[in-house]
VEXSE-270849 format. One record per residue (C-alpha): x, z, y; residue number from 1. Coordinates in pm, 1 decimal. Layout:
BEGIN
[atom [X,Z,Y],NUM],
...
//
This chain:
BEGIN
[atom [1457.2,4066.6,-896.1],1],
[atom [1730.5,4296.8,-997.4],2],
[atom [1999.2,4161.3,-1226.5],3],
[atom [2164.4,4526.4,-1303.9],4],
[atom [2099.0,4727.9,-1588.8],5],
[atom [1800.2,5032.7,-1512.5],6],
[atom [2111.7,5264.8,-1616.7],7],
[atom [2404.0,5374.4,-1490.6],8],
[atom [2734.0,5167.0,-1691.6],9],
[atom [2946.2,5417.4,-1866.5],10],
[atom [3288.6,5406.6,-1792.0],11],
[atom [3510.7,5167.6,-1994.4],12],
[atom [3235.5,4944.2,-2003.5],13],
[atom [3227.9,4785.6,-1626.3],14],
[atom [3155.4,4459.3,-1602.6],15],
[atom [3449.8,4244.7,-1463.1],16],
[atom [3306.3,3965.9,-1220.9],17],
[atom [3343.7,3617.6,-1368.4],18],
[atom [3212.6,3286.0,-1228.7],19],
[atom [2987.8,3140.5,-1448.6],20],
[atom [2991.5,2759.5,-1549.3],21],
[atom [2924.7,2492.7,-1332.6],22],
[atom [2572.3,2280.4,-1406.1],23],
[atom [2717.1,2076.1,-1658.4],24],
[atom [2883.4,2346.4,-1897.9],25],
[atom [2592.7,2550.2,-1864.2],26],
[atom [2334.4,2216.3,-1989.7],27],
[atom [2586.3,2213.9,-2268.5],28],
[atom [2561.7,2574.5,-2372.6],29],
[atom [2200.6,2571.1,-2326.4],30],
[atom [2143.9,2268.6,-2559.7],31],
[atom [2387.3,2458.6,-2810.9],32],
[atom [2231.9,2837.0,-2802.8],33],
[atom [1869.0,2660.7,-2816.4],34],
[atom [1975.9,2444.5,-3102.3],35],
[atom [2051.5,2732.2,-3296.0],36],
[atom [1769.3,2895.0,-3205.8],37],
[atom [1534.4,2610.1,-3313.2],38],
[atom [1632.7,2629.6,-3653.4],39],
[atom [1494.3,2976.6,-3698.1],40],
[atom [1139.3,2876.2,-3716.6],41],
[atom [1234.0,2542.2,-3843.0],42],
[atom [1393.2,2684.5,-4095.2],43],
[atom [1058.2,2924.3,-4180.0],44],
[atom [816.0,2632.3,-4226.7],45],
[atom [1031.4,2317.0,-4339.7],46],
[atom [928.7,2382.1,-4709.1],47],
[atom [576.8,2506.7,-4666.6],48],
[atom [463.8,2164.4,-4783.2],49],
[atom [631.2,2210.1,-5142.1],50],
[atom [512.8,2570.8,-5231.7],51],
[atom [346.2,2492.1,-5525.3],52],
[atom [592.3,2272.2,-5662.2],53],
[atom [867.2,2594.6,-5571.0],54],
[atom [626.1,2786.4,-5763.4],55],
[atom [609.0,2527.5,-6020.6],56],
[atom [949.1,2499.1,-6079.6],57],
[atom [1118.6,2837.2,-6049.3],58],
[atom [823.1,2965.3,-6275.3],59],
[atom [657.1,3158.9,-5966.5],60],
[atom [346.5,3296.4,-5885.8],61],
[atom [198.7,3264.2,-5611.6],62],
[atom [241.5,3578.4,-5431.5],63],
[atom [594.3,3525.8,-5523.7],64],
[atom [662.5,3197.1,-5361.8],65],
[atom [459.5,3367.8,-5065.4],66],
[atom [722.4,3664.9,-5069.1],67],
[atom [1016.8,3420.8,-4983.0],68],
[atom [816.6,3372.8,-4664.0],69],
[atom [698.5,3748.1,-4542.5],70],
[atom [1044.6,3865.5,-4656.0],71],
[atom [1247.8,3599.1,-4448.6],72],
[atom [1024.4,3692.6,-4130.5],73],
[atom [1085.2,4092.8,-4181.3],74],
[atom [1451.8,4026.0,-4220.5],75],
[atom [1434.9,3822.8,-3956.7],76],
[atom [1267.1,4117.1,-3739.9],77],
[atom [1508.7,4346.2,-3886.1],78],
[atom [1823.6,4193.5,-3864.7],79],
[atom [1792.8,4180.3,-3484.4],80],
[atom [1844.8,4593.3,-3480.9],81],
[atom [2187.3,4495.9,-3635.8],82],
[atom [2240.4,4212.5,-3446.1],83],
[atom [2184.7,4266.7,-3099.1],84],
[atom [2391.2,4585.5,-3048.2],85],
[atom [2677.5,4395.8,-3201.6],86],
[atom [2660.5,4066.6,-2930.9],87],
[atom [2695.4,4359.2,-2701.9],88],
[atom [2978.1,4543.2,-2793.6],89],
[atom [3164.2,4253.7,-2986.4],90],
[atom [3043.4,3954.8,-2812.9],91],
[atom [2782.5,3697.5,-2820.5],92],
[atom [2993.5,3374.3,-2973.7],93],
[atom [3149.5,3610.7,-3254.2],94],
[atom [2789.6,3710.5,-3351.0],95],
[atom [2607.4,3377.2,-3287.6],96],
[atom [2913.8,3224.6,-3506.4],97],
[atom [2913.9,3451.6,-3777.5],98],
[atom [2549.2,3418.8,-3815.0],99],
[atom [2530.3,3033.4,-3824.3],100],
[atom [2818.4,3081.8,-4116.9],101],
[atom [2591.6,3303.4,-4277.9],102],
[atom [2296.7,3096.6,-4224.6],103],
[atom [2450.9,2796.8,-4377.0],104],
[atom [2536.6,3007.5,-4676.5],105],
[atom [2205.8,3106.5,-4744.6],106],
[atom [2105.0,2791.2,-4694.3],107],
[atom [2322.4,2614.5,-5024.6],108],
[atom [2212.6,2929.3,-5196.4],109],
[atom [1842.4,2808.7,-5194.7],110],
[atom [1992.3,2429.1,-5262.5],111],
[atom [2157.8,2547.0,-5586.8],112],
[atom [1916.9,2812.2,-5710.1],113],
[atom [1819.0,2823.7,-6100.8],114],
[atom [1594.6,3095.4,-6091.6],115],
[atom [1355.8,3241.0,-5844.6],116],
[atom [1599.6,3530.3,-5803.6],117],
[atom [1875.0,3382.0,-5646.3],118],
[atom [1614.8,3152.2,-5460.6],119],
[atom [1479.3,3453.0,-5257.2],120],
[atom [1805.4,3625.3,-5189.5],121],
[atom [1911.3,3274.7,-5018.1],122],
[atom [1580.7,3321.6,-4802.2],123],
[atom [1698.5,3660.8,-4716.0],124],
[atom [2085.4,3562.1,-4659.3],125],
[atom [1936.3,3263.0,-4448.6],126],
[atom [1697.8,3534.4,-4201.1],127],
[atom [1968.1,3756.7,-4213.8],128],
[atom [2212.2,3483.7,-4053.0],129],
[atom [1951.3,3297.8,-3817.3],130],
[atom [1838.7,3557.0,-3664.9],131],
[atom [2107.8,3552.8,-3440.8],132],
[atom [1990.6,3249.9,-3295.6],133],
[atom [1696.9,3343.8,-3071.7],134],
[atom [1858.8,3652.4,-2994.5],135],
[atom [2183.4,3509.0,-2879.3],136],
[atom [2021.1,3232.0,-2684.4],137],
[atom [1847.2,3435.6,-2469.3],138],
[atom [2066.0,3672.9,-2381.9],139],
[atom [2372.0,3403.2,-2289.5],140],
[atom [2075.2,3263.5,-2070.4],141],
[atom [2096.9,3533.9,-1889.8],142],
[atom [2473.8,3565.6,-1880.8],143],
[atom [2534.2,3197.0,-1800.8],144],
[atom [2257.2,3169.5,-1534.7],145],
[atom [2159.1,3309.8,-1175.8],146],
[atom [1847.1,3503.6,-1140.7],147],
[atom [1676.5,3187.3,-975.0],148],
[atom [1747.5,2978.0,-1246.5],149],
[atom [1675.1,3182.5,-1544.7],150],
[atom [1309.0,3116.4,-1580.2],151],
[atom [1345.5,2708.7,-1626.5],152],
[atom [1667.0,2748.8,-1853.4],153],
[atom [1414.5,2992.5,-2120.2],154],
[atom [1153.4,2754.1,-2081.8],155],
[atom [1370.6,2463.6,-2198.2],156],
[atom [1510.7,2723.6,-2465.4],157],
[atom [1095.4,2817.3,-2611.9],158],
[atom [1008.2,2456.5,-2590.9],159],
[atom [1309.7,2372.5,-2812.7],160],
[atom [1249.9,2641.3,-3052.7],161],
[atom [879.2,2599.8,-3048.8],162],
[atom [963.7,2238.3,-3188.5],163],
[atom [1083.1,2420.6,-3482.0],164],
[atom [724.2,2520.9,-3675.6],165],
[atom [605.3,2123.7,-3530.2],166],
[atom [830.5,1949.7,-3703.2],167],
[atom [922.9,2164.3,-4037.4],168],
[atom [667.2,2136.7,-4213.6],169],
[atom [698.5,1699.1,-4125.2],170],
[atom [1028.4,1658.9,-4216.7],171],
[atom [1003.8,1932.0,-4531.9],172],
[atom [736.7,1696.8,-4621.0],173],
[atom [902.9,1380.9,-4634.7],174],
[atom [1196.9,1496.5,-4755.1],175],
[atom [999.7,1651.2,-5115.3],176],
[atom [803.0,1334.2,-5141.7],177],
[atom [1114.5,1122.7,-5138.9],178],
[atom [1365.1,1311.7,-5282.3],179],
[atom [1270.8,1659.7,-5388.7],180],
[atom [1182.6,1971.5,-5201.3],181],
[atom [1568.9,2173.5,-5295.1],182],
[atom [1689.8,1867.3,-5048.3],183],
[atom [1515.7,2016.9,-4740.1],184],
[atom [1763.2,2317.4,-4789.5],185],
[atom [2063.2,2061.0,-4781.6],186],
[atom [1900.9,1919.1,-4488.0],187],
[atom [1928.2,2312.4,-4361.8],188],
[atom [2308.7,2296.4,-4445.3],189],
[atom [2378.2,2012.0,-4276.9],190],
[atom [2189.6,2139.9,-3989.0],191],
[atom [2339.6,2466.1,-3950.5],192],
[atom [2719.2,2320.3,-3987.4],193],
[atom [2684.9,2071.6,-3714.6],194],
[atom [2520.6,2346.6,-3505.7],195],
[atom [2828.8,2590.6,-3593.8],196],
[atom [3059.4,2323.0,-3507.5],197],
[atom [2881.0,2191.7,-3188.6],198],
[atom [2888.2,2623.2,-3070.5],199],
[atom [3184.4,2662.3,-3167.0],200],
[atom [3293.4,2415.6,-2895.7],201],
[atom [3135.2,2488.9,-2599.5],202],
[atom [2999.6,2884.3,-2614.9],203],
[atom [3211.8,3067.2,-2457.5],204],
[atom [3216.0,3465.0,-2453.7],205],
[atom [3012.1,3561.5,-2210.4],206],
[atom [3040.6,3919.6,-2222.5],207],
[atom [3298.4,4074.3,-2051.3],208],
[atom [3366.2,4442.2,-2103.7],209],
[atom [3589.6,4644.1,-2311.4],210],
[atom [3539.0,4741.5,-2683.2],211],
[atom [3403.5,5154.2,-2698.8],212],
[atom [3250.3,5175.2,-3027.7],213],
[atom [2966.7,5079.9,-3008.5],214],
[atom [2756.7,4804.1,-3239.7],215],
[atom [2497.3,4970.8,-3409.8],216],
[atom [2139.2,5070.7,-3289.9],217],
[atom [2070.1,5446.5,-3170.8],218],
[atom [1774.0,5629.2,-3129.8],219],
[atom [1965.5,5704.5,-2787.1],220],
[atom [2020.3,5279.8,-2750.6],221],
[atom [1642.7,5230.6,-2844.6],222],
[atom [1533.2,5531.9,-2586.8],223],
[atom [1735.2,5386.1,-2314.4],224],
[atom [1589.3,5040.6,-2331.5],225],
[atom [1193.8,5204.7,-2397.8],226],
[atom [1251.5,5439.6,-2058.7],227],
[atom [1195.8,5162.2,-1869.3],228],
[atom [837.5,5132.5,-1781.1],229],
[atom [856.4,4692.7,-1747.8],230],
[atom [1052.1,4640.2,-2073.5],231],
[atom [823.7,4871.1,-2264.9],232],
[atom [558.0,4689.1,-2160.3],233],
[atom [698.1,4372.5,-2280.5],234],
[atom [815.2,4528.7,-2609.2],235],
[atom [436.3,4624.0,-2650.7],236],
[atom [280.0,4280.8,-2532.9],237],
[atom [531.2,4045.7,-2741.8],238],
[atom [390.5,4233.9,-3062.6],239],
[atom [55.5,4173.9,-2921.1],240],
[atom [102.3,3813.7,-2881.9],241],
[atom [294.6,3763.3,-3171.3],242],
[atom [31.7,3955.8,-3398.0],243],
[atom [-233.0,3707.3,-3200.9],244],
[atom [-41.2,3418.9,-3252.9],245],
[atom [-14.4,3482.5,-3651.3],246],
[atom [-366.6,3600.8,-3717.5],247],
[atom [-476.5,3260.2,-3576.8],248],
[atom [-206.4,3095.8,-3807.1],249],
[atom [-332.5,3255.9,-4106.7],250],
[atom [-734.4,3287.0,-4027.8],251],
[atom [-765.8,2937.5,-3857.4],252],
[atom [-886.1,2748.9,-4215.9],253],
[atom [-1112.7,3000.3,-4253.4],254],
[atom [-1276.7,3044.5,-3926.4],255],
[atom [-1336.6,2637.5,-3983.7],256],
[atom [-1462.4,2673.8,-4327.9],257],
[atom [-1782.8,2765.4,-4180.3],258],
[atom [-1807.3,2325.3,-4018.6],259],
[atom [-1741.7,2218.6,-4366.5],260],
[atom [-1417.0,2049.6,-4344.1],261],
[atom [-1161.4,1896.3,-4543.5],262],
[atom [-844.0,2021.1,-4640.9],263],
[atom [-712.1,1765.0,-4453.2],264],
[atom [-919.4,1843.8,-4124.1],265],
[atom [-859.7,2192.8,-4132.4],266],
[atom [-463.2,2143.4,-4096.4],267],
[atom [-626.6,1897.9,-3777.0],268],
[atom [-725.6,2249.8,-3647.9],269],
[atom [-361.4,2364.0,-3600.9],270],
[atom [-316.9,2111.7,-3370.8],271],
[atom [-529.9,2223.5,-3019.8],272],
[atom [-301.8,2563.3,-3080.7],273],
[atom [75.0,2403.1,-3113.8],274],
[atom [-5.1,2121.0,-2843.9],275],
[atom [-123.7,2378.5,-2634.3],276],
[atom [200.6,2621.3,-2687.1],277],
[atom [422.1,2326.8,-2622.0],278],
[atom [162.1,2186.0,-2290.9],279],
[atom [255.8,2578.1,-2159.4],280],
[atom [597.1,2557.1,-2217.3],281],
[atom [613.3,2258.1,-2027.2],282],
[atom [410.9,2352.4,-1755.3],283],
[atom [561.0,2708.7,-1692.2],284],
[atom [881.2,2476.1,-1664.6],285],
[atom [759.5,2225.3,-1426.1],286],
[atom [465.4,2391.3,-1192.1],287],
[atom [612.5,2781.7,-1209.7],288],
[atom [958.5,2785.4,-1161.1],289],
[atom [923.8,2960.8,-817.3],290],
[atom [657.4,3230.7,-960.3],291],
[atom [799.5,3555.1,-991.4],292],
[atom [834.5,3631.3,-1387.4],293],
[atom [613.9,3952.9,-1364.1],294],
[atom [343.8,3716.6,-1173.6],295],
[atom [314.2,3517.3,-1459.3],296],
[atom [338.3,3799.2,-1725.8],297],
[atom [83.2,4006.4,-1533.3],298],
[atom [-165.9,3662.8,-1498.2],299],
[atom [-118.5,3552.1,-1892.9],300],
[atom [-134.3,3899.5,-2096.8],301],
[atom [-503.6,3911.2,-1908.8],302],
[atom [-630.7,3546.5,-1946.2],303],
[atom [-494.2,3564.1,-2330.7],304],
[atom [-714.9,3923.3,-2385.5],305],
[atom [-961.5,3688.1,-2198.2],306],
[atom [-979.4,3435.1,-2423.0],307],
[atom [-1000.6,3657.7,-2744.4],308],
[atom [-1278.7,3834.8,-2603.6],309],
[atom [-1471.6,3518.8,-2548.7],310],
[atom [-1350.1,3401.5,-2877.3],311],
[atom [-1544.4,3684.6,-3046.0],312],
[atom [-1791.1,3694.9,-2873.8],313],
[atom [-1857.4,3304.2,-3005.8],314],
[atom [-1823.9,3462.5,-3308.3],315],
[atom [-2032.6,3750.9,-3267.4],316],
[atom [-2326.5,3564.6,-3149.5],317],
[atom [-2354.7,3300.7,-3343.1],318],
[atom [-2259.8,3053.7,-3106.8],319],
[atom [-1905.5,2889.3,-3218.1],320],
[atom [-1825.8,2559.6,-3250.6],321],
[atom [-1593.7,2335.5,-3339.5],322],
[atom [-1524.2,2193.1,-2994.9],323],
[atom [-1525.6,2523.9,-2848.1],324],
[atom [-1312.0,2713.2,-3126.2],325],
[atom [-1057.6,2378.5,-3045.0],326],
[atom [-1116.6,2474.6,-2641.3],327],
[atom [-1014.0,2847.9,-2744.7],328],
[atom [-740.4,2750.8,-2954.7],329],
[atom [-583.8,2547.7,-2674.1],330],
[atom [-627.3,2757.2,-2416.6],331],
[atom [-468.1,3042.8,-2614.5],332],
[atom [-168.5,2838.2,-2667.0],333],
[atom [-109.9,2748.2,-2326.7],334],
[atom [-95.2,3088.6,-2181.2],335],
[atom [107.2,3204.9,-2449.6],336],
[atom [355.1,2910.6,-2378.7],337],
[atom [377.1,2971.9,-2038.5],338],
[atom [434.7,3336.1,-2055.5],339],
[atom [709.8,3346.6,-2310.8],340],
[atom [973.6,3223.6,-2122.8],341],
[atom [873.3,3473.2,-1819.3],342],
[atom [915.8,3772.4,-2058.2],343],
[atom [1235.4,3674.8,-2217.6],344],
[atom [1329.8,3581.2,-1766.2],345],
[atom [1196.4,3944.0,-1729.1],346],
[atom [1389.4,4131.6,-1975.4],347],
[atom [1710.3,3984.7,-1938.2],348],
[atom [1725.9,4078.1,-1548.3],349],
[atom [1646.1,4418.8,-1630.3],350],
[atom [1930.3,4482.7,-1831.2],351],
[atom [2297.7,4350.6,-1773.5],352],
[atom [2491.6,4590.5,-2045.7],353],
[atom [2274.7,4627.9,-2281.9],354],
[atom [2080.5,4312.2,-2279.5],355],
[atom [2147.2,4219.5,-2602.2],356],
[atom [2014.0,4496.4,-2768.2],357],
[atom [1708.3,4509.0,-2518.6],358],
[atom [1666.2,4135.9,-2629.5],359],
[atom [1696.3,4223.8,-3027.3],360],
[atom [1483.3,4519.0,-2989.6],361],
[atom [1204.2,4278.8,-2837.5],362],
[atom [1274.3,4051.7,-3146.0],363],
[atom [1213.0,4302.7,-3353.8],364],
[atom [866.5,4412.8,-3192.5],365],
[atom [754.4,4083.9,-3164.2],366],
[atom [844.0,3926.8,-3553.0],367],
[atom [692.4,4255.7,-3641.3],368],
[atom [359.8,4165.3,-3534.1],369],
[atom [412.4,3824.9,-3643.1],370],
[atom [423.6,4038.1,-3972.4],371],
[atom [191.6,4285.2,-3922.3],372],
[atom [-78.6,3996.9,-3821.1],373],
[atom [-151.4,3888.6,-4130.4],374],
[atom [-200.2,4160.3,-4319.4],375],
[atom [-377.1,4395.1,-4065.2],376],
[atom [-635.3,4105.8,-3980.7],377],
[atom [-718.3,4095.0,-4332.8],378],
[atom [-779.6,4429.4,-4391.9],379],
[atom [-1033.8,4462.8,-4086.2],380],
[atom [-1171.7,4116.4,-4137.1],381],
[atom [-1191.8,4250.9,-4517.3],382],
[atom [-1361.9,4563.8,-4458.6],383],
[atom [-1554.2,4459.6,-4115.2],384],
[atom [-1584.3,4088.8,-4072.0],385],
[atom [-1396.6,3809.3,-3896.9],386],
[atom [-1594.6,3931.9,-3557.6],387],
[atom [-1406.5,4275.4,-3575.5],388],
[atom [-1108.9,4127.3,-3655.0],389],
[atom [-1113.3,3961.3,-3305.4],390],
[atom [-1244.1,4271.6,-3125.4],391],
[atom [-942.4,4472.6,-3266.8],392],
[atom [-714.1,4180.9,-3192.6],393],
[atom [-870.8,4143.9,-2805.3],394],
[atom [-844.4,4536.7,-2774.6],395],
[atom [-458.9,4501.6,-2875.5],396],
[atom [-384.6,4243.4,-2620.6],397],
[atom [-630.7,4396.7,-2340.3],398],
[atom [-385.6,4753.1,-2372.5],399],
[atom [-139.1,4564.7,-2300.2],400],
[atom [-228.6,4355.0,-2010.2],401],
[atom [-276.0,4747.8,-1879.5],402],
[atom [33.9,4811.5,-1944.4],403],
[atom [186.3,4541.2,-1795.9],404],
[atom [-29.4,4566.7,-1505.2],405],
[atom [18.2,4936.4,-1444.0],406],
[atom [436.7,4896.7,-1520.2],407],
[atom [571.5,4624.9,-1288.6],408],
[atom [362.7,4746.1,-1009.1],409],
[atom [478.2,5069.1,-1053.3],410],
[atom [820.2,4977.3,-1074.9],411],
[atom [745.5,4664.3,-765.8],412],
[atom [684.1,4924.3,-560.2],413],
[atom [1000.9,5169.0,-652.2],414],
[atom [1199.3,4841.3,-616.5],415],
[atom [1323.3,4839.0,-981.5],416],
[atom [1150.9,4445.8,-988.7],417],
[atom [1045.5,4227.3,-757.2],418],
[atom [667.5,4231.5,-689.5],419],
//
């Protein structure tokens, strides 16, 4: 595979050659940009145990306390336009730095809140800030690493961050029921200051280019990165997934209402769709390290569409159950586990300049459809049924196994990517 950018460099902007760090500077940078990336979705579910208390205390509705959630994922999607075309031009380690600083702001912010108010402008200060996690992690991946390497450095980086949403809601849990839930934001603090610290001492700046102005998104920056066929595929399947991957989140409870379970069982249902993310993650890392990334992308995006379609058609005749919704969910979560890493592998070699902003654009697409999930999959469910909610959802992810398909072997065969 390629590790140049799919566009000429323009001048003032070459790339001076640098050796990059041997194995054990690299393990330590790794473990750093992953940490910070880990408390992005951490940080997103570690008081989801305590939202009625929130909304008991700061005198909030529901949809309120709800709003400090769908806001910190949009700014989260957002902030990555900003973000992204900044590590670029100014460097990774100033933007990854500068965002943990923020984050921890935010973070005492929502410790010392009075009012609801302040409360949700902390949420936003914290997205705002974290953001840069994720982004900056996979991008000094593929600064720090060779092309052969790449694929099991992201998978160690998504299994650390898919840890996050695992153990937030545990540890936001324990925290409110023996102190109260404003501690698991000093719990944040203390995270993202020791994180700070820890990055502070062993990320480097790995981009090495001169300043020219640049550092904020363009509908020329955004053009150059869609041109190229592969990457707009993977724009197009990561909001796929991602829109997948919430819709179950949110529609889960009620797709097991129908078995008559407890509250208590239906958070059991979560479980066949986390273990598997986590069991892909682990085995993309272990059995697929020598597949090439568009292999696996190609394989996944259709097995996931797959799986959907099967899904619904459970649904649509009648003939789900339990075991077989748990089989689903599983499955589901394995693919998507092991194809993560290969599309962050994927995207990264395309681009060498710009890979920042092609990596914060992709952000963007994705928590977008992590937003867009939701809400969309009511509205058809709504208006339709839960059985057209998966049809539309398996339609989504079948365009863009196409597109994948029909992009990397285009581009295989003009010798833009390995094939």
């Amino acid at each position: 595979m390629n590790d140049t950018s799919m566009r000429p460099v323009p001048a003032g902007r070459q790339r001076q050659a640098q050796p990059l760090p041997d194995g054990r500077a690299r393990r330590r940078i790794l473990f750093g940009v992953s940490a910070a990336a880990f408390l992005g979705p951490f940080t997103q579910t570690v008081y989801a145990p305590s939202l009625v208390e929130i909304g008991t205390d700061l005198q909030a509705s529901t949809l309120m306390v709800n709003l400090t959630i769908s806001a910190y994922s949009i700014i989260f999607a957002m902030s990555s336009f900003v973000w992204g075309p900044l590590a670029d031009s100014r460097g990774r380690r100033t933007v990854l730095l500068s965002g943990l600083a923020l984050f921890v702001a935010g973070s005492l912010l929502c410790l010392l809140a009075p009012a609801y108010s302040l409360f949700l402008v902390g949420r936003i200060v914290q997205a705002c800030g974290i953001s840069t996690g994720s982004l900056i992690a996979a991008t000094v991946i593929g600064d720090v690493y060779a092309a052969g390497e790449r694929q099991h450095a992201m998978s160690v980086n998504q299994l650390v961050v898919f840890l996050g949403p695992v153990f937030g809601p545990v540890i936001g849990g324990f925290v409110a029921g023996f102190l109260h839930w404003q501690w698991a934001f000093a719990v944040l603090s203390v995270a993202g200051v020791v994180v700070l610290l820890y990055d502070r001492a062993v990320v480097p700046e790995t981009v090495h280019h001169a300043h020219d102005g640049a550092g904020s998104i363009t509908f020329e920056s955004v053009r150059s990165i869609a041109r190229v066929g592969p990457a707009r595929a993977i724009l197009l399947l990561g909001f796929g997934q991602f829109y997948g991957y919430y819709v179950f989140l949110v529609f889960l409870p009620l797709l097991v209402e129908r078995f008559g379970l407890s509250t208590a069982q239906k958070g059991i249902a979560f479980v066949p769709l986390t273990a598997g993310i986590l069991a892909g993650i682990t085995f993309a890392k272990r059995r697929l390290a020598h597949w090439a990334s568009e292999r696996i992308i190609r394989i996944g995006s259709w097995a996931i569409a797959a799986t959907v379609l099967a899904l619904w058609l459970l649904v649509f005749t009648g003939t789900l159950t339990l075991w077989r919704l748990g089989a689903a969910m599983m499955l589901f979560g394995v693919l998507l586990g092991a194809s993560l890493p290969a599309q962050s592998t994927l995207l990264v070699s395309l681009f060498s300049v710009n890979r920042a902003t092609a990596m914060g654009i992709y952000n963007f697409t994705r928590f977008m459809g992590a937003a867009a999930g939701p809400l969309l999959g009511a509205l058809v469910a709504d208006a339709f049924g839960d059985a057209a909610m998966l049809a539309s959802l398996a339609l989504l992810l079948l365009a863009a196994a196409y597109s994948i398909q029909r992009s990397t072997t285009n581009a295989g065969r003009r010798g833009d990517i390995s094939s």
